[in-house]
DRENTOR-340021 format. One record per residue (C-alpha): residue in three letters; x, y, z. Coordinates in Angstrom, 1 decimal. Example, Ala and Ser with C-alpha at 12.3 -4.5 7.8 and 13.67 -1.06 7.14 Angstrom:
% DRENTOR-340021
rec rest:ala px:12.3 py:-4.5 pz:7.8;
rec rest:ser px:13.7 py:-1.1 pz:7.1;
% end
This chain:
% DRENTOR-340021
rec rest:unk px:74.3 py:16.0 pz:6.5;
rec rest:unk px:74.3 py:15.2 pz:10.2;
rec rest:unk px:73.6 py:18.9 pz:11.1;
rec rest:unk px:71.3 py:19.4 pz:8.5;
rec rest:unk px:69.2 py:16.1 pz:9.7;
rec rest:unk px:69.7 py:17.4 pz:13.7;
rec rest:unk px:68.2 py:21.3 pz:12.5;
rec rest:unk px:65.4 py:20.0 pz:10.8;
rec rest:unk px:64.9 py:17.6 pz:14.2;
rec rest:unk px:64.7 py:20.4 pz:16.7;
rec rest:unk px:62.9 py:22.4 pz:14.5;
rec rest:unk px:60.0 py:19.8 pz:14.6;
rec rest:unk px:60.7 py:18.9 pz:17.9;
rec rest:unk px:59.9 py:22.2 pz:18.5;
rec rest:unk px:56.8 py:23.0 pz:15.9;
rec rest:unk px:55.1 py:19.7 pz:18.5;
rec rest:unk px:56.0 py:21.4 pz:21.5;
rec rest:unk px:54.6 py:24.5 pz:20.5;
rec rest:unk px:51.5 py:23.5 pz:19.0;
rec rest:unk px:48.8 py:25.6 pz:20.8;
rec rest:unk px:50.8 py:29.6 pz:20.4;
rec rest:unk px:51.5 py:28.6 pz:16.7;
rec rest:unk px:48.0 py:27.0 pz:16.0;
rec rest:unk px:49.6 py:24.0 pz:13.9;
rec rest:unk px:48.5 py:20.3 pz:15.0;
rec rest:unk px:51.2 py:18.5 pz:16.5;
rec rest:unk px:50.0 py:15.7 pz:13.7;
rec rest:unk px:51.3 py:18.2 pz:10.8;
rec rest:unk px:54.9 py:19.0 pz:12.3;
rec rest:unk px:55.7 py:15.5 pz:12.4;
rec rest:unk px:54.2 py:14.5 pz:9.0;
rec rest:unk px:56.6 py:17.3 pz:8.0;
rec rest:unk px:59.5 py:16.8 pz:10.1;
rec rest:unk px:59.1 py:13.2 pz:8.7;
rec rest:unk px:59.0 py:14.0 pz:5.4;
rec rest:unk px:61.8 py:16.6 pz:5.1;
rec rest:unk px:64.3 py:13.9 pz:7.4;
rec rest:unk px:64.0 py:11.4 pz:5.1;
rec rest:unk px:64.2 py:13.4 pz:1.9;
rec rest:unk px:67.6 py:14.9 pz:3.4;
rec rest:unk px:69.1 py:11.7 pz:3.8;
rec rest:unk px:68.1 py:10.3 pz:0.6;
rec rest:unk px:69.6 py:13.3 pz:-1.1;
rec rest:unk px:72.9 py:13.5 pz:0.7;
rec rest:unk px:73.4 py:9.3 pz:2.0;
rec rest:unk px:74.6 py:8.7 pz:-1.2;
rec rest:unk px:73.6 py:4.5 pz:-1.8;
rec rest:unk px:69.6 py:5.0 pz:-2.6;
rec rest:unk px:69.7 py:1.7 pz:-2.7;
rec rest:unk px:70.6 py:1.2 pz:0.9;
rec rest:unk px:68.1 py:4.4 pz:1.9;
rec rest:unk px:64.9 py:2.4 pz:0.3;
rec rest:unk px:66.1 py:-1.0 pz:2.6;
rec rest:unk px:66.0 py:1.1 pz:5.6;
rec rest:unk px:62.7 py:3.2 pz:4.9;
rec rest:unk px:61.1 py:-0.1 pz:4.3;
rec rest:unk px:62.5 py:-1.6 pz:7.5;
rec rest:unk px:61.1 py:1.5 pz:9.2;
rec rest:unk px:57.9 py:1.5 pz:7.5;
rec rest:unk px:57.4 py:-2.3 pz:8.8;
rec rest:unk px:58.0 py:-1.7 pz:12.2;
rec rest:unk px:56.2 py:1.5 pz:12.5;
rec rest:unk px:53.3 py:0.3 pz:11.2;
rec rest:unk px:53.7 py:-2.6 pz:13.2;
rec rest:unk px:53.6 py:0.1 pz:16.3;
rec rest:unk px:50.4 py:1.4 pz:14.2;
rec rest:unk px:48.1 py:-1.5 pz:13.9;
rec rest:unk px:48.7 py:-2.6 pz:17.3;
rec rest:unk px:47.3 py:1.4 pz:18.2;
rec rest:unk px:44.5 py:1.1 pz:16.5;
rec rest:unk px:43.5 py:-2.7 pz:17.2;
rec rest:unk px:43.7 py:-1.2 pz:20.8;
rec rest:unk px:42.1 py:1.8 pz:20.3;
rec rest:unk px:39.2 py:-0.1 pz:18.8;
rec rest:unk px:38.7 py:-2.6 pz:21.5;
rec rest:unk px:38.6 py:-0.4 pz:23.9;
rec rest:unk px:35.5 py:1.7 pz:21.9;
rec rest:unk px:33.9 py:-1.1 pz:21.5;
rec rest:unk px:34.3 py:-1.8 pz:25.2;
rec rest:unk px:33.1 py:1.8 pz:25.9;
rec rest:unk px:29.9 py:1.5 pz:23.2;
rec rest:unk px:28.9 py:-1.5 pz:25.4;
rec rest:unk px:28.9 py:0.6 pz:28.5;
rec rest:unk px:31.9 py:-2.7 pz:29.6;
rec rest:unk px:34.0 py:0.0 pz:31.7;
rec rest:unk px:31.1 py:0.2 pz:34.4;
rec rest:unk px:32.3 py:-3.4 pz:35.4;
rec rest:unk px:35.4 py:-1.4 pz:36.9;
rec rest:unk px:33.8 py:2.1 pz:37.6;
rec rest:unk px:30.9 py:0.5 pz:39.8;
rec rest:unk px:33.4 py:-1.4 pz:41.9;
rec rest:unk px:35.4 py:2.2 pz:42.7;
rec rest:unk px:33.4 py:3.1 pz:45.8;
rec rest:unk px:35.5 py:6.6 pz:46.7;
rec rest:unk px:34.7 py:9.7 pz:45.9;
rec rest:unk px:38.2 py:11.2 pz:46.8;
rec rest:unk px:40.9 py:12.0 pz:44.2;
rec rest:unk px:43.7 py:11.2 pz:46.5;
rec rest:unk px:42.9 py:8.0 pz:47.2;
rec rest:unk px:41.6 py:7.4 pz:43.1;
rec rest:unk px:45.1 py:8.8 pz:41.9;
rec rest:unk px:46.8 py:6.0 pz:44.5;
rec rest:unk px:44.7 py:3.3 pz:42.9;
rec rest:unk px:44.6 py:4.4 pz:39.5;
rec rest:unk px:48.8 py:4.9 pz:39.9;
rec rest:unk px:49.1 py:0.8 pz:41.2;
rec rest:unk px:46.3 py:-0.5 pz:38.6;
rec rest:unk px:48.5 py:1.1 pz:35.8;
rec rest:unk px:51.6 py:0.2 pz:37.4;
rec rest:unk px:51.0 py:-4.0 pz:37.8;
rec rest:unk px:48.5 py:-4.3 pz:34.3;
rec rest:unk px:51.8 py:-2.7 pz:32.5;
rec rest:unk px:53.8 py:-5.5 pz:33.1;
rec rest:unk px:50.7 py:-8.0 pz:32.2;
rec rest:unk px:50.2 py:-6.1 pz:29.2;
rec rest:unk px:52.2 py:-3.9 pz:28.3;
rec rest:unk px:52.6 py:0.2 pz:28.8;
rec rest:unk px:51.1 py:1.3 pz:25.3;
rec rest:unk px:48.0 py:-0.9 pz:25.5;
rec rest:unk px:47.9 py:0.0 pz:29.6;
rec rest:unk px:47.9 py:3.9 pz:28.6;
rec rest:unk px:44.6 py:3.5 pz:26.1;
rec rest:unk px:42.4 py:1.7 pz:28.4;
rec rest:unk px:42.9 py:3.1 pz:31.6;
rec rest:unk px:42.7 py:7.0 pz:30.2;
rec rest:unk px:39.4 py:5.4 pz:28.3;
rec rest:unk px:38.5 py:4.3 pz:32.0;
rec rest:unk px:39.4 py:7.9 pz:33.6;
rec rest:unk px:37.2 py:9.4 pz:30.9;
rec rest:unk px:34.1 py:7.4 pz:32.2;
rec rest:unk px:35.1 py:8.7 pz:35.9;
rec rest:unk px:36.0 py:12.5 pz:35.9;
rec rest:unk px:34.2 py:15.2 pz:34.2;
rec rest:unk px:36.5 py:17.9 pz:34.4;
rec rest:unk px:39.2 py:18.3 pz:31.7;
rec rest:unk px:42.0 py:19.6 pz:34.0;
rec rest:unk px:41.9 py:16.6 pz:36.5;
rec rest:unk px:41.8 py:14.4 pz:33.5;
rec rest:unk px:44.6 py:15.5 pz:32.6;
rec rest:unk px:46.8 py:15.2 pz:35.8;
rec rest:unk px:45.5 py:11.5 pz:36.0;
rec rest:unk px:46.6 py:10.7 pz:32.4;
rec rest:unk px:49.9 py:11.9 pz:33.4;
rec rest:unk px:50.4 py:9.9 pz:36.4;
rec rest:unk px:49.3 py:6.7 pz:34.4;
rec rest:unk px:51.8 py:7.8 pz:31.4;
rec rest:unk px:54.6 py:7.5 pz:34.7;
rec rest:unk px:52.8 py:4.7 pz:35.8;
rec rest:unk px:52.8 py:2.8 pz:32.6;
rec rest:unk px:56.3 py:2.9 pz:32.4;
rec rest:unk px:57.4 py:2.6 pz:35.8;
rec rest:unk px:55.1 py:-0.7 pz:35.2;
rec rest:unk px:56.8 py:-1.9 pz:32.1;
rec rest:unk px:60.1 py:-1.5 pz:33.2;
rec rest:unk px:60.2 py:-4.8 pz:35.8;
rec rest:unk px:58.6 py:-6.7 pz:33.3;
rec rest:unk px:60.3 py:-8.5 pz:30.3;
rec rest:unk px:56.9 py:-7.9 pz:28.5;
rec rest:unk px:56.0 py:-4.4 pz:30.0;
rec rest:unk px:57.6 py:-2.3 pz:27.3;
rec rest:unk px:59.7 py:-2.5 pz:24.2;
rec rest:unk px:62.5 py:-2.0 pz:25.3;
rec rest:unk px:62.9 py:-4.7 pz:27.7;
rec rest:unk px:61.5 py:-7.0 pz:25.5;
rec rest:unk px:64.6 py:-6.1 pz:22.8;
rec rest:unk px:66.9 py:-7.0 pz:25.8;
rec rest:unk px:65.0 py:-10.3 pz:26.8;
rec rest:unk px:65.5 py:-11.4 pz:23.6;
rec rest:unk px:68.8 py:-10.3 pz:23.3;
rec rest:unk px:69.6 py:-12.7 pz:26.1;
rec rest:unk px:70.4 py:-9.3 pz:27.8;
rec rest:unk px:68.6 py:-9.5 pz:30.8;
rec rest:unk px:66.1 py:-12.4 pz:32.2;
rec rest:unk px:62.8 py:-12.4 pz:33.3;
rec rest:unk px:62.9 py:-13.4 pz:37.5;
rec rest:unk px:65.8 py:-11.6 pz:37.4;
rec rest:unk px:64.9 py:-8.4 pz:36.0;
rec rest:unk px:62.0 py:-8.5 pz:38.3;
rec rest:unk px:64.2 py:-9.2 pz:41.3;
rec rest:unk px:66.1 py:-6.1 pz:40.2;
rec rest:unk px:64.1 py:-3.2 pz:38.9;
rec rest:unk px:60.7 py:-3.8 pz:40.5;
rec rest:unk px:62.1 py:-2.0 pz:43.8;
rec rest:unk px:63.5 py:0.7 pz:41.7;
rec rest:unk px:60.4 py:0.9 pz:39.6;
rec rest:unk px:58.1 py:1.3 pz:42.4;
rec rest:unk px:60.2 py:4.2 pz:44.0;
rec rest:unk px:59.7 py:6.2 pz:40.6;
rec rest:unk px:55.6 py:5.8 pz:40.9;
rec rest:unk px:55.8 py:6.7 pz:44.3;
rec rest:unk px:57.3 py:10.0 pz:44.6;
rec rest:unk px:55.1 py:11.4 pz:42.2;
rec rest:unk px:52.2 py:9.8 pz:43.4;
rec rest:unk px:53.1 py:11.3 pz:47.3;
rec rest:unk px:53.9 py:14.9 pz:45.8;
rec rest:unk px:50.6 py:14.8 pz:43.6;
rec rest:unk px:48.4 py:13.9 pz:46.6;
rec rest:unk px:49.1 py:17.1 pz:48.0;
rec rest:unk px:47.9 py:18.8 pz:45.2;
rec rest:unk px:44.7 py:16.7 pz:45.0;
rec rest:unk px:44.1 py:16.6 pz:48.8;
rec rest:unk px:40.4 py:17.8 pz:49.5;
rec rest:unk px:39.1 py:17.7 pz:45.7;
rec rest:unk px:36.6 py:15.2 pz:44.8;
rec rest:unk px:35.8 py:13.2 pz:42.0;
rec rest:unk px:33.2 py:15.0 pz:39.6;
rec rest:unk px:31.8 py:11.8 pz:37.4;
rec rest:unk px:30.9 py:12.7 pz:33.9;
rec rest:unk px:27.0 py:13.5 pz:32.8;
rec rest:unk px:25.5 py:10.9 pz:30.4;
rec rest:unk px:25.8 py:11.6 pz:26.5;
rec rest:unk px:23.2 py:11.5 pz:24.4;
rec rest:unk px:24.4 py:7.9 pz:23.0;
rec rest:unk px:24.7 py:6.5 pz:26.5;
rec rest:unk px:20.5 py:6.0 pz:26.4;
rec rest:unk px:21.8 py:3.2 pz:23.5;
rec rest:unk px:22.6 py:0.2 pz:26.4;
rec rest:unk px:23.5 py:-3.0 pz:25.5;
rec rest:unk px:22.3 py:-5.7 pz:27.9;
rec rest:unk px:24.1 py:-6.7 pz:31.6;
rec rest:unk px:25.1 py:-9.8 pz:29.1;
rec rest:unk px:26.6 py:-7.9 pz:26.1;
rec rest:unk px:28.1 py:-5.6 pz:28.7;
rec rest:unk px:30.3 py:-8.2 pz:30.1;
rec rest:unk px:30.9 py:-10.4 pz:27.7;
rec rest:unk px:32.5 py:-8.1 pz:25.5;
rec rest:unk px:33.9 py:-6.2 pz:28.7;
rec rest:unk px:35.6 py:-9.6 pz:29.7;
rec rest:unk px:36.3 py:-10.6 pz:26.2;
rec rest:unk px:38.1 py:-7.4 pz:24.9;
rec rest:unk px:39.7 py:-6.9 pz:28.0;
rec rest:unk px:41.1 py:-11.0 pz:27.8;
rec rest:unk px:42.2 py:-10.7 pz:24.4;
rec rest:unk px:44.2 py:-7.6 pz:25.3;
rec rest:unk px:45.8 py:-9.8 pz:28.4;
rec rest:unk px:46.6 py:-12.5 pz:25.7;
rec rest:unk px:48.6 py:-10.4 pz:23.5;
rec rest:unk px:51.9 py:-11.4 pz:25.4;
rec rest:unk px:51.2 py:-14.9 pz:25.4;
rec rest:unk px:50.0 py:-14.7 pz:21.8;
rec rest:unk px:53.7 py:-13.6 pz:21.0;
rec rest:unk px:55.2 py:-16.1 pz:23.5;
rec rest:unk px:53.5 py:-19.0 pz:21.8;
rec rest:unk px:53.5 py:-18.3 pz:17.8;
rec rest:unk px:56.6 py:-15.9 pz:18.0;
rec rest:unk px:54.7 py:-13.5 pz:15.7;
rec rest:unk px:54.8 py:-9.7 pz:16.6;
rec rest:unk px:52.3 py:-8.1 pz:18.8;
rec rest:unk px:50.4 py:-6.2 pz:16.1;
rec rest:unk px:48.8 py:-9.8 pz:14.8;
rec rest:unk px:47.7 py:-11.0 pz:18.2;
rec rest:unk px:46.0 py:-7.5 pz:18.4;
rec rest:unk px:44.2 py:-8.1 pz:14.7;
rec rest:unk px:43.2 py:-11.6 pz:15.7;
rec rest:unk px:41.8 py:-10.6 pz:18.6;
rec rest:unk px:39.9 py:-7.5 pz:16.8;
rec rest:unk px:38.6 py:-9.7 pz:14.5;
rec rest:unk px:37.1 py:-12.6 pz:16.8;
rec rest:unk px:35.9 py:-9.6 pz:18.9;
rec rest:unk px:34.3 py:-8.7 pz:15.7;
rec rest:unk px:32.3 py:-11.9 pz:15.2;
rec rest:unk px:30.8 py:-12.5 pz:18.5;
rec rest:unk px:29.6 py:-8.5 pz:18.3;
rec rest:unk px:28.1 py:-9.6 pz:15.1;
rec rest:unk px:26.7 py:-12.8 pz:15.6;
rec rest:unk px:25.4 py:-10.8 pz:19.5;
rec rest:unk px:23.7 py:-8.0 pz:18.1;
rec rest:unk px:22.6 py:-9.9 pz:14.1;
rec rest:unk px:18.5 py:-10.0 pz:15.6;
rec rest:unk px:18.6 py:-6.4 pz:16.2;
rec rest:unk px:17.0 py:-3.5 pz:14.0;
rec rest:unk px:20.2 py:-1.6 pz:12.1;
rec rest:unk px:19.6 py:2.2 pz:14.0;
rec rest:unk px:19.1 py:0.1 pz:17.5;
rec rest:unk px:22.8 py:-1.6 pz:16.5;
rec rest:unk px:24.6 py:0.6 pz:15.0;
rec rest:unk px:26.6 py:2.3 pz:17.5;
rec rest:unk px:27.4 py:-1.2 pz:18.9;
rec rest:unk px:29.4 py:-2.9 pz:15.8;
rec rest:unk px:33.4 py:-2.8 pz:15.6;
rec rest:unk px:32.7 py:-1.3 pz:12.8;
rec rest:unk px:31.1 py:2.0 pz:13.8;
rec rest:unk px:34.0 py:2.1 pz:17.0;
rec rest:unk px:36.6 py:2.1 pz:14.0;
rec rest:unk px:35.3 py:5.5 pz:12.9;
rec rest:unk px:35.6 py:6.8 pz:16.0;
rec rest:unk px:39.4 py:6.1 pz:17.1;
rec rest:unk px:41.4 py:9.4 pz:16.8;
rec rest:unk px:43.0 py:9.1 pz:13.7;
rec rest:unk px:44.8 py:12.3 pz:14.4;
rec rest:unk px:47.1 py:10.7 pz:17.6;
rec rest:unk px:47.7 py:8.1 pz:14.8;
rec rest:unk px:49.3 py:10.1 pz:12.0;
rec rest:unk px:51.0 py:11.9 pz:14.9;
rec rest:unk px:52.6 py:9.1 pz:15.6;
rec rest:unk px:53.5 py:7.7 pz:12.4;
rec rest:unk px:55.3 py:11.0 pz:11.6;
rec rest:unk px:57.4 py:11.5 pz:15.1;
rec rest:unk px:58.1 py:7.4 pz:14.8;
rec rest:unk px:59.7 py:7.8 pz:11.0;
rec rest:unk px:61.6 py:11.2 pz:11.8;
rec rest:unk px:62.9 py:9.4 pz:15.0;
rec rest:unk px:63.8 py:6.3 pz:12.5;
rec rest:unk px:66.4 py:8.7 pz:10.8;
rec rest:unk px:68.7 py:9.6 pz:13.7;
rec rest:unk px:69.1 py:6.0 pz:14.0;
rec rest:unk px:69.7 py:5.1 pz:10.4;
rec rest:unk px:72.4 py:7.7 pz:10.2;
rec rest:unk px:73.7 py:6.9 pz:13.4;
rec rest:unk px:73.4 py:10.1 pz:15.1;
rec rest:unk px:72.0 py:8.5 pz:18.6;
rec rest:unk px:75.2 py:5.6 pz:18.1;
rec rest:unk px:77.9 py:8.1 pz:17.7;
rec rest:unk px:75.8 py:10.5 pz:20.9;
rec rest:unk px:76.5 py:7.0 pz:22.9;
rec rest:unk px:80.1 py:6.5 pz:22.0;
rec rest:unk px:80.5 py:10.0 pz:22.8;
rec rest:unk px:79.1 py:9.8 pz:26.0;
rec rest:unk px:81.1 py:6.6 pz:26.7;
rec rest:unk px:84.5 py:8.1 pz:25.8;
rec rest:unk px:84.1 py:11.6 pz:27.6;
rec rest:unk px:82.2 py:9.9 pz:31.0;
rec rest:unk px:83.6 py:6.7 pz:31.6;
rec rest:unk px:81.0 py:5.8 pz:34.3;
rec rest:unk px:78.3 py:3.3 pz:33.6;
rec rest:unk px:75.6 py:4.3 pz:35.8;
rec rest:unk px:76.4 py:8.0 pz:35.0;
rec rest:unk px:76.0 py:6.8 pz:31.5;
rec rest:unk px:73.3 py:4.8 pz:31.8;
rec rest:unk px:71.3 py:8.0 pz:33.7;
rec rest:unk px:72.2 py:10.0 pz:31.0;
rec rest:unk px:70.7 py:7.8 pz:28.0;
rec rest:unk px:67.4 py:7.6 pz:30.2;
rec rest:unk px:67.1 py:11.1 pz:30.3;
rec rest:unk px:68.0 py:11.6 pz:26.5;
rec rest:unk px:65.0 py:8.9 pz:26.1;
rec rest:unk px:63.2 py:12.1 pz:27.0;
rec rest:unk px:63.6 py:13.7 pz:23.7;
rec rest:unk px:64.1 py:10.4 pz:21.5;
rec rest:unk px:62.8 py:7.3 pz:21.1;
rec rest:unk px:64.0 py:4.8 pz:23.5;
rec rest:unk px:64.3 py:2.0 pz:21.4;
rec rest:unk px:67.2 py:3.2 pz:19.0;
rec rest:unk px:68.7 py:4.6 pz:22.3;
rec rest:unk px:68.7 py:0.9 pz:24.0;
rec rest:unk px:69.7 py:-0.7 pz:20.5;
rec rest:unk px:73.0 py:1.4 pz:20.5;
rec rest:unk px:73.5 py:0.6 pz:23.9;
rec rest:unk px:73.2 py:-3.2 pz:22.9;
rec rest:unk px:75.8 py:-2.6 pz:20.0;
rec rest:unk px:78.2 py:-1.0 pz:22.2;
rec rest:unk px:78.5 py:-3.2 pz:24.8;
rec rest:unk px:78.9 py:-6.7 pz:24.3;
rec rest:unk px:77.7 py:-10.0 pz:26.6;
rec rest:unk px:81.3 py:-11.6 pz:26.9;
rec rest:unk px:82.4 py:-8.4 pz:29.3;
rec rest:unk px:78.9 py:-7.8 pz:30.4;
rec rest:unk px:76.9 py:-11.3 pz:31.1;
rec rest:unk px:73.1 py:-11.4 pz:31.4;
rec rest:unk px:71.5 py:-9.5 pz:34.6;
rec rest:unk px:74.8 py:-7.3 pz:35.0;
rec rest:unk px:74.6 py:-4.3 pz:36.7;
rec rest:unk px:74.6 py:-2.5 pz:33.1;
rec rest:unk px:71.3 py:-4.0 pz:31.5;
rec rest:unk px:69.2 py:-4.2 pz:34.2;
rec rest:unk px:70.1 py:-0.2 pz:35.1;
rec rest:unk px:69.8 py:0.1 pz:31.2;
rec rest:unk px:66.2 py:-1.1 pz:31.4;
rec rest:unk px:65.2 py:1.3 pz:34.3;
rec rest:unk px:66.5 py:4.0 pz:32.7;
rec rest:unk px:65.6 py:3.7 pz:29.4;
rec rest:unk px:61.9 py:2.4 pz:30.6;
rec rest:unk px:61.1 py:5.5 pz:32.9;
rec rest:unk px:63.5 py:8.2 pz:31.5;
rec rest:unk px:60.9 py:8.8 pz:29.0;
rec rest:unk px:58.4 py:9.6 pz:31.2;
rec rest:unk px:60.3 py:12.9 pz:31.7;
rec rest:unk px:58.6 py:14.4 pz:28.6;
rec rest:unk px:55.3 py:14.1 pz:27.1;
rec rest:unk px:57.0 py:12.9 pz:23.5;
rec rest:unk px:59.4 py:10.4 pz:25.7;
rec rest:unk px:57.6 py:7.4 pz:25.2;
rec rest:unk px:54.7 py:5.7 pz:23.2;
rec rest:unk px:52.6 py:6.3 pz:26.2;
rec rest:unk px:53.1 py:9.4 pz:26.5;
rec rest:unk px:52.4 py:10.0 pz:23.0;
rec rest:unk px:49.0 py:7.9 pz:23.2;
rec rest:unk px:48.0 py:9.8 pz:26.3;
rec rest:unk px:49.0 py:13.6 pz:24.6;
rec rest:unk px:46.3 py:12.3 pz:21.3;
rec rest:unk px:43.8 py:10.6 pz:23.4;
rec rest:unk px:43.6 py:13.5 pz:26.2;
rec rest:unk px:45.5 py:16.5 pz:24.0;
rec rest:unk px:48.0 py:17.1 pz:26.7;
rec rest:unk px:49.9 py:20.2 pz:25.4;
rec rest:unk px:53.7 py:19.8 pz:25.7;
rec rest:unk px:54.5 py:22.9 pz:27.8;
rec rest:unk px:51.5 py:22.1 pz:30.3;
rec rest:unk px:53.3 py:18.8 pz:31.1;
rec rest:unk px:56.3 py:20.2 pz:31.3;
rec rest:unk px:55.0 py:23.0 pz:33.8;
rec rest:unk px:53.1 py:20.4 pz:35.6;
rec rest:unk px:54.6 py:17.0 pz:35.8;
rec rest:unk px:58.3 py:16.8 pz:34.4;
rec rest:unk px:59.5 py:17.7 pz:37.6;
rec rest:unk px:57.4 py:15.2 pz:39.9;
rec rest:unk px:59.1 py:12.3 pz:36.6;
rec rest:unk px:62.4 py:13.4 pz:36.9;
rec rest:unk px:62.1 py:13.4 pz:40.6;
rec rest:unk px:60.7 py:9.8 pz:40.5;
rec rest:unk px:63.4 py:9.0 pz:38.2;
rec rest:unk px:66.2 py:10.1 pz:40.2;
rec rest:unk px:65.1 py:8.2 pz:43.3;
rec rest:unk px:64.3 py:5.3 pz:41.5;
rec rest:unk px:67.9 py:4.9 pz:40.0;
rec rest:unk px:69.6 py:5.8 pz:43.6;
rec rest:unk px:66.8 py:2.7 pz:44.6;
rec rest:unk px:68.9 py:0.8 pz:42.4;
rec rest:unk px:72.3 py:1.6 pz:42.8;
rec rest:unk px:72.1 py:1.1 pz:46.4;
rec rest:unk px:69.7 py:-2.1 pz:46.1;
rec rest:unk px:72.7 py:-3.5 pz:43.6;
rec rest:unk px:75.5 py:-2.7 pz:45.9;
rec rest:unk px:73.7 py:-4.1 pz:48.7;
rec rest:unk px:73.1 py:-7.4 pz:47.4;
rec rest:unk px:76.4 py:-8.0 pz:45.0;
% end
């Protein structure tokens, strides 16, 4: 059954990657790679019984993943219907892509850890698409905030799932995994942020032509009250969780839906054509539902290596045949690559226990690093890299060609950062 579930894998793995020469959307290989997964384990696991638990438990949480995507996606169009992102774009004064890719690289990197890298990804490639016109440099700048995002969420115990799992865990703590990653984190921004400059150095910024349905303005006031207000209830998310201990997904929907009262009560004196394109509900027909499905499928297929254990057993393997932690550890960041990072950490957690490695050792705060940035490596690696390929429809192989290298450099230096901070300091 294993090799069965691991062909049909690769084989979708592969269908997403090669979207573009076989003309199939990415959104179809993984509804299908989903589907054919799950019915392979149902017909060879044996207790059905157990199979419909763990469908359901993988349901829950992806859609958890889901309605927080499309609360965010949604805020941030009703942001954009409001004209709200010219409170940032009229504050950027350059007109050099160097020093935009710099700024646009730290912005990412320190609102990750506030927010977190998912809901980081969506707004700032909303705000690149209300900067640059041309396709191509959009693309390079929603690459270097995918690396951004991540390198951001990695120091912070709120940043990305992943540490979150291992803050909660009691794994790691949050002034100490600060104290120990953000170094290590900002070394992996860097180098790609230095090597991309040299590509970028003499182009300048081209800023996008008005739409037809940019002559529908909503007032200075409506502007930044729902710039402010969006953009605060976003921030809040964290502390939403902190406070109620609910999942992020509701502080999303109760935000959406007090965002959705004050646009009603703002615009409820206007004529219905002259409001229209400002209500929540018009910005909910134009998310991309497309990036959605997408991932819901690649979440569900990933859900089935860990149910039957595959990424557990590719762990314990690794463990018995290595021996070396931080070789280890590297090793599971880069296989965060091609997996989802969260079943990857969660096997980790399982392995290892507290009583031989205490909170903040050497092992889950290099675990977090790894596992935070090593996605980063591929487009597919992480959830913001999977927003940014729907939202900017970043083909696999272009990413690949253009920006794998410049990660995996980043995320080399970034763990030699932190071995050498580590044995420094202990």
């Amino acid at each position: 059954m294993s090799g069965a579930i691991v062909t049909i894998f690769i084989i979708a793995y592969a269908a997403i990657a090669l979207e573009h020469p076989l003309g199939i959307n990415k959104s179809a290989s993984a509804l299908l790679g989903a589907g054919l997964l799950w019915a392979v384990y149902a017909a060879q696991g044996g207790d059905s019984a157990l199979i419909e638990k763990q469908l359901e438990a993988s349901v829950a949480s992806t859609a958890q993943i889901i309605f927080f995507v499309i609360g965010a996606m949604t805020i941030v169009e009703v942001i954009d219907a409001h004209d709200g992102f010219e409170v940032v774009t009229s504050l950027i004064r350059t007109r050099n892509q160097v020093s935009l890719v710099w700024l646009v690289g730290f912005v990412t990197f320190f609102l990750s850890a506030i927010l977190d890298n998912l809901t980081t990804t969506i707004v700032m490639i909303a705000l690149m698409k209300k900067l640059l016109d041309n396709q191509d440099d959009r693309l390079l700048f929603a690459a270097m905030i995918v690396i951004a995002a991540n390198a951001g969420g990695a120091w912070s115990p709120i940043g990305d799932v992943t540490t979150t799992m291992l803050w909660i865990g009691g794994q790691i703590t949050p002034l100490a995994i600060v104290r120990g990653v953000f170094l290590a984190s900002l070394v992996n921004l860097v180098i790609p942020l230095l090597m991309v400059s040299t590509r970028l150095r003499g182009r300048q910024i081209i800023p996008p032509q008005a739409q037809p349905r940019d002559l529908v303005r909503a007032s200075a006031f409506e502007r930044n009250l729902i710039f402010y207000l969006g953009l605060g209830i976003l921030v809040l998310v964290p502390a939403f969780k902190t406070v109620t201990h609910l999942p992020p997904f509701m502080g999303i929907l109760f935000g959406l839906g007090l965002l959705w009262l004050v646009g009603e009560m703002l615009h409820r004196s206007k004529q219905e054509d002259e409001k229209k394109y400002l209500t929540l509900a018009d910005a909910l027909t134009r998310i991309d539902m497309s990036a959605i499905v997408f991932f819901l499928g690649i979440l569900l297929a990933v859900a089935v290596l860990e149910h039957t254990r595959i990424l557990e057993i590719m762990a314990k393997w690794l463990d018995a045949n290595i021996g070396r932690q931080d070789v280890i550890v590297v090793m599971l960041g880069l296989l965060s690559a091609i997996v989802d990072n969260v079943p990857l950490v969660a096997a980790s957690m399982g392995m290892y226990g507290l009583a031989q490695y205490p909170p903040d050792s050497f092992l889950w705060e290099f675990v977090a690093y790894c596992a935070g940035t090593g996605g980063s490596i591929l487009i597919i690696g992480s959830a913001a890299g999977v927003a940014a390929m729907g939202l900017e429809r970043i083909q696999f192989f272009w990413y690949i060609r253009q920006v794998s290298g410049l990660a995996l450099l980043g995320y080399f230096g970034g763990a030699a950062a932190y071995i050498v901070q580590y044995r420094l300091f202990h």
